[in-house]
N, C-alpha and C positions, 0 to 999 in steps of 0.2 A: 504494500500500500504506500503510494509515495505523497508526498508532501506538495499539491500543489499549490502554497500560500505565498514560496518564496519563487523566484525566478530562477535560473542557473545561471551565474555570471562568471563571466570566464576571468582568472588572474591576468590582473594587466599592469604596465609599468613595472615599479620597484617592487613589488610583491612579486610577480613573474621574474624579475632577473633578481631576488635575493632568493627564490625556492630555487633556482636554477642552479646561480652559486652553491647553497645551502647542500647541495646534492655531489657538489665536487669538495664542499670540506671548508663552505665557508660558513664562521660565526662570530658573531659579537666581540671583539676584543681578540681574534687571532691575527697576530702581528703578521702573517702572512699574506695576508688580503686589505684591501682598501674599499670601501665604500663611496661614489660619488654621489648617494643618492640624493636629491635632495643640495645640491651645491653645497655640499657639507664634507668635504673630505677631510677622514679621519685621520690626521697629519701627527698628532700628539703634539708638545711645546713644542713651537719656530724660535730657531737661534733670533736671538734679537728681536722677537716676537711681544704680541703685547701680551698682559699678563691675563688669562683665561678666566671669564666667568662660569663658575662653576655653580653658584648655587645664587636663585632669585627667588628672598622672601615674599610671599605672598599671603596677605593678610586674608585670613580667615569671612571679612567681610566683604573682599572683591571676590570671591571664588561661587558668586552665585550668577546664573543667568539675568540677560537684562528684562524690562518689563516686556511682555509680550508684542504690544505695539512698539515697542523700542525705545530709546530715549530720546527726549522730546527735541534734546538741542543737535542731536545727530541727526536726525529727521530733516531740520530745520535747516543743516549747513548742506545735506546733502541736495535737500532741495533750492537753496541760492545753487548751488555751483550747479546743479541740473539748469536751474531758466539761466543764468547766467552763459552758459555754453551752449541750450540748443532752446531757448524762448526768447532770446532779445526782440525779435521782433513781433514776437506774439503777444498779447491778451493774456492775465491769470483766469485762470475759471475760476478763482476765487477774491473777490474784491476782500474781503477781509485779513488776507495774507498775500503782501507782496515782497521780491526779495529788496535786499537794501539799494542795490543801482536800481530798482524800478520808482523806490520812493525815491533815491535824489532827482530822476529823469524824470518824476511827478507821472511816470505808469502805473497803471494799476490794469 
């Protein structure tokens, strides 16, 4: 009886060529192999290198998701830099929000 809830998706990218490696003897921390995944090659300290971030505390009160409709002021920039870049010449469909070059250019 099979499972038809989930789709079958096939390994692609990094997952595809770390099982691939994984299969000739590559793993985490084997000085033998290098990983580019992710523009992250695993170099260990560079002579004359800066000094490595190893650990970033994260306070117990930012580790929760944001509000579901999201935050208000990210919304907010996102959409100035949306009319900013593709409504300058258009009309808000909303006269009660407009972005800040529409009120100096007295748009709405």
């Amino acid at each position: 009886m099979g499972n038809d809830a989930f789709k079958k998706v096939p390994m692609t990218g990094v997952i595809y060529a770390n099982g691939k490696a994984a299969k000739l003897g590559f793993y985490r921390g084997n000085s033998e192999w290098v990983t580019m995944a992710q523009g992250q090659a695993e170099t260990g300290m560079l002579e004359g290198g800066l000094e490595r971030v190893e650990n970033i505390p994260v306070s117990e009160l930012d580790q929760e998701y944001a509000p579901v409709g999201g935050l208000k002021e990210l919304r907010i920039a996102i959409a100035d830099m949306y009319n900013e870049l593709y409504r300058k010449t258009k009309s808000t469909s909303s006269p009660s929000r407009t972005s800040p070059s529409q009120q100096e250019e007295g748009r709405h």
